[in-house]
C-alpha positions as CSV (number, residue, x, y, z in Angstrom):
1,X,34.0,52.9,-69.9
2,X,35.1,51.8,-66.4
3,X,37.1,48.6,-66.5
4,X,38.0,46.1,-62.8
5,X,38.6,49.5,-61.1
6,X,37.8,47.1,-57.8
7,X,39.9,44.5,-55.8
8,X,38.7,42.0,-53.7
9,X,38.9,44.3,-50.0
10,X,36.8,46.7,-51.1
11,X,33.0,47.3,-52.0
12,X,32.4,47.8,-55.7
13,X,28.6,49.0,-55.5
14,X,28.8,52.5,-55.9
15,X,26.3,55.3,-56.9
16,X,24.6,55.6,-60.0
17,X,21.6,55.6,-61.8
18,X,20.1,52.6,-61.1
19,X,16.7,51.3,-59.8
20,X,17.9,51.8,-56.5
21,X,20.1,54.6,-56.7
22,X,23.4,51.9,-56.5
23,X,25.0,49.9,-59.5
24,X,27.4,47.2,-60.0
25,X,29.9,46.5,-63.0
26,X,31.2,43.7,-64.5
27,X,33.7,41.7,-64.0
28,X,33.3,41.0,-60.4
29,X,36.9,40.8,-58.9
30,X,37.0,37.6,-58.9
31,X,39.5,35.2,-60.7
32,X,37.1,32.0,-61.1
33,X,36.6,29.8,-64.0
34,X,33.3,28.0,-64.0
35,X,31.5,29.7,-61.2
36,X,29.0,27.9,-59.7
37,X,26.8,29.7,-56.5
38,X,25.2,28.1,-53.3
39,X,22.2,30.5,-51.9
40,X,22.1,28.4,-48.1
41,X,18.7,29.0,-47.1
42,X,17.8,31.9,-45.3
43,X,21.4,33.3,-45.5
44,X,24.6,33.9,-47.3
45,X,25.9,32.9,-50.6
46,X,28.5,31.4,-51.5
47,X,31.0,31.4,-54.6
48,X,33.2,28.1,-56.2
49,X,35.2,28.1,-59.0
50,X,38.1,26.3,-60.7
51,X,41.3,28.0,-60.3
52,X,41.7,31.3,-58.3
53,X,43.5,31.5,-55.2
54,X,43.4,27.3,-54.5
55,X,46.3,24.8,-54.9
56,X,45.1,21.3,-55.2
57,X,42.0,22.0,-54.7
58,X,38.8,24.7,-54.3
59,X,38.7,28.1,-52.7
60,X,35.3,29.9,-51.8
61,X,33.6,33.5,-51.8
62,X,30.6,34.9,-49.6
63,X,28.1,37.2,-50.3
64,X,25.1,38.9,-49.0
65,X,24.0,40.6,-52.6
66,X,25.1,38.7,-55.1
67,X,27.8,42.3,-55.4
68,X,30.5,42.1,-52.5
69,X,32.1,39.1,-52.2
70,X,34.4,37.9,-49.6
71,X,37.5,35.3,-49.6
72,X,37.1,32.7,-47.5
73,X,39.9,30.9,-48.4
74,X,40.5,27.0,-49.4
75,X,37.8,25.1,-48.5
76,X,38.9,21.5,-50.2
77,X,42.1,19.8,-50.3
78,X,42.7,17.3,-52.2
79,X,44.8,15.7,-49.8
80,X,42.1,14.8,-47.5
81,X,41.9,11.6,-45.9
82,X,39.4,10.2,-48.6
83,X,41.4,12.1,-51.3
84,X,41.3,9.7,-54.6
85,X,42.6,12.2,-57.2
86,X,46.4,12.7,-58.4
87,X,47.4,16.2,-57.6
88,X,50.4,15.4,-60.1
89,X,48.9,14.0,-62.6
90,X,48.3,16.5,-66.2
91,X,46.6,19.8,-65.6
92,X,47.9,20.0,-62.1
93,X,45.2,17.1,-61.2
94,X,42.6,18.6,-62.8
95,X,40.5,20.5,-60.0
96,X,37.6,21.7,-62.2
97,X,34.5,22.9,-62.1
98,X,32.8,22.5,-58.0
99,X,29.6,23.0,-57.5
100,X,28.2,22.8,-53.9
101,X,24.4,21.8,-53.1
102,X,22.6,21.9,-49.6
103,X,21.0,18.8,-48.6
104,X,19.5,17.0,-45.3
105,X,21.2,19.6,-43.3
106,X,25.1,19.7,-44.9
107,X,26.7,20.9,-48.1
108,X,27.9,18.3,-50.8
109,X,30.5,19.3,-53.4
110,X,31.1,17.6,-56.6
111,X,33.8,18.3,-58.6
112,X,36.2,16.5,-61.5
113,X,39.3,15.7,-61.0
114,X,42.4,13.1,-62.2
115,X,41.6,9.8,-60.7
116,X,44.9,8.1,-59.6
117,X,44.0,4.8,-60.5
118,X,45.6,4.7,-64.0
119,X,46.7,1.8,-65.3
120,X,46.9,2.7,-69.3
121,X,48.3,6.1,-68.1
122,X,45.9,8.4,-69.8
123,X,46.7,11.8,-69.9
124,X,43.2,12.8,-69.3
125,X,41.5,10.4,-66.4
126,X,39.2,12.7,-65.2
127,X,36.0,11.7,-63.1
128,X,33.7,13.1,-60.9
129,X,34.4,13.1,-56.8
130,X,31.9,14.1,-54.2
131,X,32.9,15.5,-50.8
132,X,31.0,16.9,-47.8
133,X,30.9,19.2,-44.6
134,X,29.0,20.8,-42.2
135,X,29.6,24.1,-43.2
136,X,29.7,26.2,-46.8
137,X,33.3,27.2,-46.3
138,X,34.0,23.7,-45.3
139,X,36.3,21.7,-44.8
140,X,35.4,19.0,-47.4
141,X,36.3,15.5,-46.9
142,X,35.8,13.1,-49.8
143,X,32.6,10.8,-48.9
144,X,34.6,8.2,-50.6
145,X,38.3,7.1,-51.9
146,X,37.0,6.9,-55.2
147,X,34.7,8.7,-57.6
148,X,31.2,8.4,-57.7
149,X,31.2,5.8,-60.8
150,X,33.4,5.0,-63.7
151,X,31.9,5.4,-66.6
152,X,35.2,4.0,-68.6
153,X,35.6,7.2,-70.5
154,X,36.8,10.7,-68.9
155,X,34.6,12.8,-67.1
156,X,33.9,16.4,-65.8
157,X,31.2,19.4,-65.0
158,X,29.4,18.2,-62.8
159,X,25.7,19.2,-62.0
160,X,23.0,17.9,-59.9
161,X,19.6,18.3,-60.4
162,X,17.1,17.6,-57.2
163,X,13.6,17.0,-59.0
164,X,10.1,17.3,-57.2
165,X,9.5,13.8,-57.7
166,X,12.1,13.3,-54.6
167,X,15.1,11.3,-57.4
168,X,18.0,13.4,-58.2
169,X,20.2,13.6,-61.4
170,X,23.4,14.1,-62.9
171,X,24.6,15.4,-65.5
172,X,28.1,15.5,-66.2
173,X,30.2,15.7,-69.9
174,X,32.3,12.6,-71.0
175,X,35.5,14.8,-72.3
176,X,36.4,14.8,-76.6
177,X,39.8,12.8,-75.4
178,X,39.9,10.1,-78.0
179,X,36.1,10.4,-78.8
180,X,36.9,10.8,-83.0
181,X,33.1,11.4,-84.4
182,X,32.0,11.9,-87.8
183,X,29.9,14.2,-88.8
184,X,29.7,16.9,-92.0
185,X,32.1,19.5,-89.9
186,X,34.6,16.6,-89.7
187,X,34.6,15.7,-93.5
188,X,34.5,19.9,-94.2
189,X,37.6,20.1,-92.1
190,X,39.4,17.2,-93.8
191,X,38.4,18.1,-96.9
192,X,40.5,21.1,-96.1
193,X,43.2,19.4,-94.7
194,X,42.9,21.5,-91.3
195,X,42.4,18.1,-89.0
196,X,42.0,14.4,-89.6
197,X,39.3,14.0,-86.9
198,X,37.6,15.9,-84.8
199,X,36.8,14.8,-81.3
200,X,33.7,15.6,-79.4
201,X,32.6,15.9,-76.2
202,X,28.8,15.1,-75.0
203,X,26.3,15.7,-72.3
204,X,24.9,12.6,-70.6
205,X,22.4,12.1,-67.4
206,X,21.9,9.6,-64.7
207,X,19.9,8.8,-61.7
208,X,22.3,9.5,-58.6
209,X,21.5,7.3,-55.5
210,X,20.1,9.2,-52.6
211,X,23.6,8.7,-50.7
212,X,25.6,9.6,-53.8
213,X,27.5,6.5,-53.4
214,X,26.4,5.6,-56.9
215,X,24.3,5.8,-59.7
216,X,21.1,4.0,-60.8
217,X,20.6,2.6,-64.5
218,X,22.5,3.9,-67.5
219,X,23.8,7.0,-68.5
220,X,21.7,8.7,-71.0
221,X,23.2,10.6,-74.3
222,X,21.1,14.0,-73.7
223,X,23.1,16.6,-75.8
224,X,26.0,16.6,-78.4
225,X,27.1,18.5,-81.5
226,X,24.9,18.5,-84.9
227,X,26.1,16.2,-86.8
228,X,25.0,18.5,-90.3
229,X,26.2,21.6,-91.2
230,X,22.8,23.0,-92.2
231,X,21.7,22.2,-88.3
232,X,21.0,25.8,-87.1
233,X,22.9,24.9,-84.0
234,X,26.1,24.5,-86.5
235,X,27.6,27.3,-87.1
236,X,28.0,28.8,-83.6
237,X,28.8,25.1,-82.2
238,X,31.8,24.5,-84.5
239,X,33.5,27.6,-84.3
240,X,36.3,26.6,-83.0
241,X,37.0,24.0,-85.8
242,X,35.3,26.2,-88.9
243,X,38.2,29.4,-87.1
244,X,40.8,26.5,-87.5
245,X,41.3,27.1,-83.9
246,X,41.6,23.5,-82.6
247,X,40.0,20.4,-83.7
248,X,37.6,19.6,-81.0
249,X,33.8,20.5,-81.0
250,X,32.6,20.8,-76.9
251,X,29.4,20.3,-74.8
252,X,30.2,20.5,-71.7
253,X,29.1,23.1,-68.4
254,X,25.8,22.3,-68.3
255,X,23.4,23.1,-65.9
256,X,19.7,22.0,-65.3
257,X,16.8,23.5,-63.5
258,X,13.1,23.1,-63.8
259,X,10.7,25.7,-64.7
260,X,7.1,25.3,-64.7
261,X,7.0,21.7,-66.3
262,X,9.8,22.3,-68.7
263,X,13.2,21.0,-68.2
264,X,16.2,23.5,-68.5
265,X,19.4,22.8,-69.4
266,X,22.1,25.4,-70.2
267,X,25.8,24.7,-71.8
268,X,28.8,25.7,-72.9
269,X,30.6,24.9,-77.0
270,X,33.8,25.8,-78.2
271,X,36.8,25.9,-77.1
272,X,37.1,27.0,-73.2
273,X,40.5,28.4,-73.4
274,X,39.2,30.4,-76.7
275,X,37.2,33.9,-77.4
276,X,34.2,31.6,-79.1
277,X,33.4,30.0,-75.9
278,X,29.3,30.2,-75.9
279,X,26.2,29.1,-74.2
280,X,23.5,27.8,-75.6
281,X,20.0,26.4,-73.9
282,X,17.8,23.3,-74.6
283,X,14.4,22.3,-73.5
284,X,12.7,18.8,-72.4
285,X,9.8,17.3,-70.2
286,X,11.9,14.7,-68.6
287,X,15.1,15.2,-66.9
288,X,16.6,12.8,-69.0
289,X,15.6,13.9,-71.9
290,X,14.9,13.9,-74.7
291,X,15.9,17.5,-75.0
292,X,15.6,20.1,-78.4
293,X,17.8,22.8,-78.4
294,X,16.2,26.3,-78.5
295,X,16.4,28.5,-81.8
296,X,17.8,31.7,-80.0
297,X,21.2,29.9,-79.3
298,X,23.7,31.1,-78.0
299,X,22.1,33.1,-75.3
300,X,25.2,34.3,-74.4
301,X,28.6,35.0,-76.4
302,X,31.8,37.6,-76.9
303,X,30.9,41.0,-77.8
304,X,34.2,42.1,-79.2
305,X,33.4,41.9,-82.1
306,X,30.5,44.2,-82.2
307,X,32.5,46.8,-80.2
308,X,32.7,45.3,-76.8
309,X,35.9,43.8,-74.7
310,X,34.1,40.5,-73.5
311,X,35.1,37.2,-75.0
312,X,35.1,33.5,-74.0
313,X,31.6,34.0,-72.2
314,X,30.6,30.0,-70.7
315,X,30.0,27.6,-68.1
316,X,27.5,29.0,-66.3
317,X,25.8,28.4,-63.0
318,X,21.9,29.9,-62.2
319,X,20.9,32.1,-59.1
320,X,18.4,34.2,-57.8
321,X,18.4,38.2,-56.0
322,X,18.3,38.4,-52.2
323,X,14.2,38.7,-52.9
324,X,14.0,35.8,-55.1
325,X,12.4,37.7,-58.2
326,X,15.6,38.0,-60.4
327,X,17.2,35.5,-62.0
328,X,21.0,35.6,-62.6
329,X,23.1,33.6,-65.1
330,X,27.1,33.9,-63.1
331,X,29.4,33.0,-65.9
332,X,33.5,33.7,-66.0
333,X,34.8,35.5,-69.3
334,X,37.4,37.4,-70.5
335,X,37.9,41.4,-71.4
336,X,40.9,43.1,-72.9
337,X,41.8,44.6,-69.6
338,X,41.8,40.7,-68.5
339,X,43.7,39.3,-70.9
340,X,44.1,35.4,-70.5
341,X,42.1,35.1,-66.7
342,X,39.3,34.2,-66.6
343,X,36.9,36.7,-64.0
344,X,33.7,36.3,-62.9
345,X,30.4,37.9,-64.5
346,X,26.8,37.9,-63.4
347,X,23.6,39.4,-65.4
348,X,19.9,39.0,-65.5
349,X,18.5,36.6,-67.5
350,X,14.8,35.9,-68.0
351,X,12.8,32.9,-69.1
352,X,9.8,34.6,-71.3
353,X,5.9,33.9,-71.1
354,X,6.6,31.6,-74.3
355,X,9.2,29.7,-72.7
356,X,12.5,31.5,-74.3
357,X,14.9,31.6,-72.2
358,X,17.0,35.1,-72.6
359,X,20.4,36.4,-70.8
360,X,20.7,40.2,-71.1
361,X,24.5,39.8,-71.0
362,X,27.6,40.1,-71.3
363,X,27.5,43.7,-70.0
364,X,30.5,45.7,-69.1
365,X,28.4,48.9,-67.7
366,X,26.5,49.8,-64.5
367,X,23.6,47.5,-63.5
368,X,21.5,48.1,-60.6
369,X,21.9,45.9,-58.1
370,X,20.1,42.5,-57.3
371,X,16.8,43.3,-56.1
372,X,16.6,42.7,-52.3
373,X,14.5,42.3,-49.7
């Protein structure tokens, strides 16, 4: 098995066996958490991610086939002249998770990040920021020197969703710090005397105004963790508490699209920073819900323990081939050869005549390429 034989200045498609006579492999050489790709109409696309080769901010990658990726270097700093975030603030101000979205002719990034206004000096202040430019590789400027709303409770992931109906949502999850819940897992764990509580964190949604400058009504609860233990979402949820790993249960990464007239809308549980890191799916008819998560959950988890090297498979993004008629799920993980970074994958994924959505992932050996034009 052939394991990141490929750097970043060189072409890792090579020959093989598939479709079209040329493969690629996972991981992609890229050092991203949380990749999210832009496909800018008619052209390139583009990569963002948390970490990788940014300081205080997000760096970028271009593409033609979803296979070769290029750096283009930083393309926000959070030092702008609408920068609200505090770049010394815990986890090195918090740069997570960007995701950049085409619209009325420029490119808009939201992101998370430490807010600087702070005045009960929370460790974790995160919220969610908006910047825009002209271009995909930037430079972002921050539309405003503040986040998009204040919900009172810490923020991240954000994802935007631009409906047919002409509104646009997002979705975003409020973090587990200081969110103690109850629930069977909780009592289980106590019982045991692993953790007194066990925080949670949720996915909500809200209208965004058409200028971002805001948000209309209330957020809405859309997704959190069963609260029963006999749930058939339990087990593979609370992993990270049930492994005595950490005494947080997450819902967080998610990301919405529409197919048909079913809502989508993918996330992440466990711990992020731990090999049980998983994605699940669930399915509504509005875009605020109420969603029911699917039965084949997770879609997408660690192999290693069914002879593979992939662990900590989550926060996905969604894209589609250079033709349009593939559907990728890009992802970041971690492999044995990897150790503690997190790199970039991509595989197919499928949503079936019944509705089932399906990721044929994580895979570690030649794929043919995206199908192209």
């Amino acid at each position: 098995m052939l394991i990141l034989v490929f750097n970043v200045t060189r072409s890792f498609a090579q020959t093989g066996q598939g479709a079209t006579g040329r493969t690629y492999q996972n991981p992609l050489p890229v050092k991203f958490g949380d990749p999210y790709v832009l496909h800018v109409k008619g052209g390139k696309y583009y990569m963002y991610g948390t970490g990788g080769k940014a300081k205080n901010g997000f760096a970028a990658y271009s593409s033609t086939d979803l296979v070769n990726w290029k750096e283009e270097g930083q393309v926000y700093y959070a030092g702008n002249r609408n920068g609200w975030s505090d770049s010394t603030a815990a986890f090195n101000g918090a740069y997570w998770a960007p995701e950049v979205y085409q619209y009325n002719g420029r490119f808009y990034m939201f992101y998370s990040a430490q807010w600087k206004q702070n005045p009960n000096k929370e460790t974790e202040n995160f919220r969610i920021g908006v910047a825009v430019a002209d271009k995909p590789t930037g430079p972002f400027v921050d539309v405003s020197e503040k986040p998009v709303f204040d919900p009172g409770y810490p923020i991240i992931d954000a994802n935007v969703l631009f409906d047919k109906n002409g509104k646009i949502y997002l979705y975003y999850s409020r973090c587990c710090y200081k969110h103690p819940v109850e629930s069977e897992v909780a009592a289980w764990a106590r019982k045991r005397e692993w953790f007194d509580t066990i925080e949670e964190s949720w996915v909500y949604g809200v209208e965004l105004k058409p200028d971002f400058s805001g948000v209309i009504g209330q957020p809405v609860l859309l997704l959190r963790p069963p609260v029963k233990m006999n749930d058939r979402q339990s087990e593979w949820e609370s992993r990270s508490v049930t492994s005595k790993e950490v005494n947080r249960r997450w819902t967080e990464g998610s990301v919405a699209f529409k197919k048909g007239d079913t809502y989508y809308m993918m996330y992440s549980a466990n711990y992020f920073g731990g090999k049980n890191y998983a994605v699940g799916y669930a399915t509504s008819k509005s875009p605020l819900g109420p969603f029911t998560k699917a039965a084949n959950n997770p879609v997408l988890q660690k192999n290693a323990d069914k002879g593979g090297v992939v662990t900590g498979t989550g926060h996905n993004s969604i894209t589609y081939s250079p033709d349009g008629k593939e559907m990728f799920c890009v992802y970041h993980a971690r492999t044995s050869a990897t150790g503690e970074s997190r790199v970039v994958f991509i595989d197919r994924m499928k949503i079936l005549k019944d509705g089932m959505l399906v990721v044929e992932g994580p895979t570690t050996t030649p794929q043919a390429l995206p199908s192209s034009r």
